[in-house]
MDTraj code that builds the backbone (N, CA, C; nanometers):
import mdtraj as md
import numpy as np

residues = "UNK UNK UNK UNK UNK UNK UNK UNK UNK UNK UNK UNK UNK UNK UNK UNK UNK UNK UNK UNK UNK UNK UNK UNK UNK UNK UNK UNK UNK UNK UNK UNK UNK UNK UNK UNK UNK UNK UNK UNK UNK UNK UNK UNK UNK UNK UNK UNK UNK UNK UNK UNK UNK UNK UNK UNK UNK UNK UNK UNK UNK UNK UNK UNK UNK UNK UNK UNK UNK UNK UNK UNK UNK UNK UNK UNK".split()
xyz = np.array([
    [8.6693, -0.2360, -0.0601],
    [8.5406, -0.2319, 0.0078],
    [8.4820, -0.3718, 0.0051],
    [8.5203, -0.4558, 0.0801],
    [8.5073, -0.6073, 0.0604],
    [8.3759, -0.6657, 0.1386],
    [8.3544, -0.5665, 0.1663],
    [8.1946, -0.6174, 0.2811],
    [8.0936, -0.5137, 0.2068],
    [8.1253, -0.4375, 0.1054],
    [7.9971, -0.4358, -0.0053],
    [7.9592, -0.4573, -0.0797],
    [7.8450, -0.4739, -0.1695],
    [7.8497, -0.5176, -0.2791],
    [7.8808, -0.4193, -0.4034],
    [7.9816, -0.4145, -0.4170],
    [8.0770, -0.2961, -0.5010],
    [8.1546, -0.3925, -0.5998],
    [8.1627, -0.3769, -0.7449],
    [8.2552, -0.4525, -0.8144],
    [8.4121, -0.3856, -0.7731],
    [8.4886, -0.4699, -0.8560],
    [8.6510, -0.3795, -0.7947],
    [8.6688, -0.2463, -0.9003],
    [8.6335, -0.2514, -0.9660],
    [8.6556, -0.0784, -1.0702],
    [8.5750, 0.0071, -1.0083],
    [8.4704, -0.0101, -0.9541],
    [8.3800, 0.0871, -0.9152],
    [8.4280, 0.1237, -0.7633],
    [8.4803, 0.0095, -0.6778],
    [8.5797, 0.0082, -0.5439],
    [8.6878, 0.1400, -0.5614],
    [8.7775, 0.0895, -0.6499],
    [8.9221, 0.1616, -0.6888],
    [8.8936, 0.2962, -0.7065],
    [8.8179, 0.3046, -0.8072],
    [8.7277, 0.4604, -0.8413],
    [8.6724, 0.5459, -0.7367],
    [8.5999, 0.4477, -0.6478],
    [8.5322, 0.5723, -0.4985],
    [8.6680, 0.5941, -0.4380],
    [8.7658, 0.4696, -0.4263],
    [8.8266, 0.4958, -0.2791],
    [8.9672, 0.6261, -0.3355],
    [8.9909, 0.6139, -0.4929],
    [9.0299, 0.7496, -0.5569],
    [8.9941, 0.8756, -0.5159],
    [8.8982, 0.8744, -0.5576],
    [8.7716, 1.0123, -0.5093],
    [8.7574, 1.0346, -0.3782],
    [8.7572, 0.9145, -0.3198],
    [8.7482, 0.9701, -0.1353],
    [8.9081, 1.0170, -0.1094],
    [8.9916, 0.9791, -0.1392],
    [9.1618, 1.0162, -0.0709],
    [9.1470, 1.1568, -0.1407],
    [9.1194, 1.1789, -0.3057],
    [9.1555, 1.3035, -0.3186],
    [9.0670, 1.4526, -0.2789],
    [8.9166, 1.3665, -0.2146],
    [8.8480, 1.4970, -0.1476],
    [8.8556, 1.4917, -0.0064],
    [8.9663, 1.3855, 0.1182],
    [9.0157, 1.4105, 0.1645],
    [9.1608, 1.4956, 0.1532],
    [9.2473, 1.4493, 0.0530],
    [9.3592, 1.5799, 0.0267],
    [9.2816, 1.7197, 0.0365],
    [9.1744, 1.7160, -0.0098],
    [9.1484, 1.8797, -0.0399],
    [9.0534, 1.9514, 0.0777],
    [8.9820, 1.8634, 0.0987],
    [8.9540, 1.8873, 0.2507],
    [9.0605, 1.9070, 0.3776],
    [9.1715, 1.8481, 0.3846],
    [9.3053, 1.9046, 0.4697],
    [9.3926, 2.0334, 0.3770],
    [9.3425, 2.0205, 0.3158],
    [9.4053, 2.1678, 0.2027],
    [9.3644, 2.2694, 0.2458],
    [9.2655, 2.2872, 0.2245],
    [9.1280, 2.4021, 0.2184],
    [9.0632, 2.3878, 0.3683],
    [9.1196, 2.3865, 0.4737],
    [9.0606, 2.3861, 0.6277],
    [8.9113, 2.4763, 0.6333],
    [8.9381, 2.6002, 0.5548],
    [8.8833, 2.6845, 0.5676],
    [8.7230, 2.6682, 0.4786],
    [8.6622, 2.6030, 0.3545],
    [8.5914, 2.6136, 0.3143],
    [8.5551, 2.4582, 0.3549],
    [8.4265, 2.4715, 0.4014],
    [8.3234, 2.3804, 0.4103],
    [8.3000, 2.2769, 0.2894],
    [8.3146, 2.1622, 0.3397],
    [8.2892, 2.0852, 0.1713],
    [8.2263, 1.9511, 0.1917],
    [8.1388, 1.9223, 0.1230],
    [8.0632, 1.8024, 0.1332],
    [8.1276, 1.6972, -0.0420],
    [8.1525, 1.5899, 0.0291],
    [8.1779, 1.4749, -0.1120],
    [8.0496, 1.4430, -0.1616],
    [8.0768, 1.3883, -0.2283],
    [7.9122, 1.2781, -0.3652],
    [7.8851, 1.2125, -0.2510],
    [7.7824, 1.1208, -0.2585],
    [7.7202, 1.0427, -0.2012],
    [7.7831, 0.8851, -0.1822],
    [7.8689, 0.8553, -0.3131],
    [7.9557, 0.7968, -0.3232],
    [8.0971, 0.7682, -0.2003],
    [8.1386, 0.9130, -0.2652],
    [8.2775, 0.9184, -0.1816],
    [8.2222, 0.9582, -0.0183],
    [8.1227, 0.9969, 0.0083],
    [8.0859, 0.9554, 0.1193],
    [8.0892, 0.8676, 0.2087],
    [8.0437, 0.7530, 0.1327],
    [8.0612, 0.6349, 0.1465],
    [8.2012, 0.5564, 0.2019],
    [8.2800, 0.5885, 0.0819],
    [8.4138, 0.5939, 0.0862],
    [8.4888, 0.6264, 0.2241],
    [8.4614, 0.7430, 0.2212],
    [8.4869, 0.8140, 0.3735],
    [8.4929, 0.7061, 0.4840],
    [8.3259, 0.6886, 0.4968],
    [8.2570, 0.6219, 0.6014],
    [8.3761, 0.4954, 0.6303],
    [8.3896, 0.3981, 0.4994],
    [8.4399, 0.2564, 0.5326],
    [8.6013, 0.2916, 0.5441],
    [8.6720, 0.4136, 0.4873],
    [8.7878, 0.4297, 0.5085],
    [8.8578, 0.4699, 0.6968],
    [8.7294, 0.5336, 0.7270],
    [8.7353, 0.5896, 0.8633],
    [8.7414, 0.4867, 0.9678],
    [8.6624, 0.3259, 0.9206],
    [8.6795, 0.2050, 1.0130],
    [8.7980, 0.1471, 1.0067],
    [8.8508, 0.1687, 0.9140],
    [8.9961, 0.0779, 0.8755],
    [9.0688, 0.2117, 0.9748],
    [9.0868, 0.2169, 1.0936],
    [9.1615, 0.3103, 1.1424],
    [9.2772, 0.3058, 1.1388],
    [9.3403, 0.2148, 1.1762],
    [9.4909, 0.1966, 1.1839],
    [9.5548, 0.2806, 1.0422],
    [9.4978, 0.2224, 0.9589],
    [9.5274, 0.2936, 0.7995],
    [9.5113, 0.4633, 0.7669],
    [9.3387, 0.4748, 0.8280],
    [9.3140, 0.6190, 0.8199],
    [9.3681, 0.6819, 0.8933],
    [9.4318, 0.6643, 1.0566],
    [9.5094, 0.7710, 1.1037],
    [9.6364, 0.7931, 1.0770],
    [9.7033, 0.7035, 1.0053],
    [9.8444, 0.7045, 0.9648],
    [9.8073, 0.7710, 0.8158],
    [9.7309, 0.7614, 0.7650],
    [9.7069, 0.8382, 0.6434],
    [9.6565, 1.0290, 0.6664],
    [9.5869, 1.0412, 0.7772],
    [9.5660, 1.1472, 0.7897],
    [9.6960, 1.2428, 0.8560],
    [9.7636, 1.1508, 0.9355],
    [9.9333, 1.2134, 1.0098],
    [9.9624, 1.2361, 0.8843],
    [10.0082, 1.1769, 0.8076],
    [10.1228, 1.1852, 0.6945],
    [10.0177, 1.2745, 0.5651],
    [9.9042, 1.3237, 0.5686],
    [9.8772, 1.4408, 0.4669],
    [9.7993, 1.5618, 0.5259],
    [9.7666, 1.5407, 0.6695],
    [9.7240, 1.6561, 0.7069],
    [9.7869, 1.7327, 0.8348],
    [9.9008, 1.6384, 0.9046],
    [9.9487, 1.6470, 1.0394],
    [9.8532, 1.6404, 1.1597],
    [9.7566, 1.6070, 1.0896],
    [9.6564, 1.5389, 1.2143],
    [9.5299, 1.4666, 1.1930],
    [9.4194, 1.4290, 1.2845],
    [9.3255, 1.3485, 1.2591],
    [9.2515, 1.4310, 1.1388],
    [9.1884, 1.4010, 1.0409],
    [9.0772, 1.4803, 0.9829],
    [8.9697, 1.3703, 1.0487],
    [8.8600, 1.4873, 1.1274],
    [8.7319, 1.4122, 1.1427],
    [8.6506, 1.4073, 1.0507],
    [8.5056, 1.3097, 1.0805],
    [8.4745, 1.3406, 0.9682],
    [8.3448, 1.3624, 1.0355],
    [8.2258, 1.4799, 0.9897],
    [8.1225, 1.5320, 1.0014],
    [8.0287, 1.5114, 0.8993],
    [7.9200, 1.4071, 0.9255],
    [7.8618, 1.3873, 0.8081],
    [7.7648, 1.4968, 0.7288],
    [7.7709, 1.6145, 0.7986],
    [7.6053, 1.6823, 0.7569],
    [7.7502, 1.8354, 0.7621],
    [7.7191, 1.9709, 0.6552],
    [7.7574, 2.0362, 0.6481],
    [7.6378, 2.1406, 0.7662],
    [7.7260, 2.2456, 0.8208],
    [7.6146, 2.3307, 0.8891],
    [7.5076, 2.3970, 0.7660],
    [7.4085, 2.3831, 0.8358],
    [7.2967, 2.4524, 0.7546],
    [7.2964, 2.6315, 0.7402],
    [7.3039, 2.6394, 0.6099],
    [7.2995, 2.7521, 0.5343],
    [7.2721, 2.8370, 0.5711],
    [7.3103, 3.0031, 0.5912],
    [7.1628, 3.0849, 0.6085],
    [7.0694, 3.0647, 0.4518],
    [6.9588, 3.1646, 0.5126],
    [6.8597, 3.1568, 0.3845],
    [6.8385, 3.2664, 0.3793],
])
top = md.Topology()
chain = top.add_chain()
for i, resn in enumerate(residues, 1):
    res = top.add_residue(resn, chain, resSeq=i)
    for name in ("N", "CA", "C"):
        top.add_atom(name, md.element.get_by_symbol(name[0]), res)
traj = md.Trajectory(xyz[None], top)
């Protein structure tokens, strides 16, 4: 994450957390899931590096995972 101000342990650590709640998000199609605020983040700057993220999403989900920032709202 070289265009934030992120040290590199704290870098290594989100971009961990973002690949493995993308794995589980192409796992689990079916349940709705929102990341930390963090790996959010993660998400966000992984999703610009495209070349990387769509060859990463072919090879663990067999297709694009989009990404939707806001989960649908709840009933109440």
């Amino acid at each position: 994450m070289r265009d934030h101000d992120m040290d590199r342990e704290l870098a290594v650590r989100t971009f961990g957390q973002t690949i493995a709640y993308l794995v589980a998000s192409a796992e689990r199609r079916d349940v709705d899931m929102g990341p930390a605020r963090l790996v959010d983040f993660g998400v966000h700057t992984f999703v610009l590096d495209t070349i990387n993220y769509t060859a990463f999403c072919l090879k663990h989900a067999g297709q694009y995972i989009h990404h939707v920032p806001h989960l649908p709202e709840q009933p109440t």
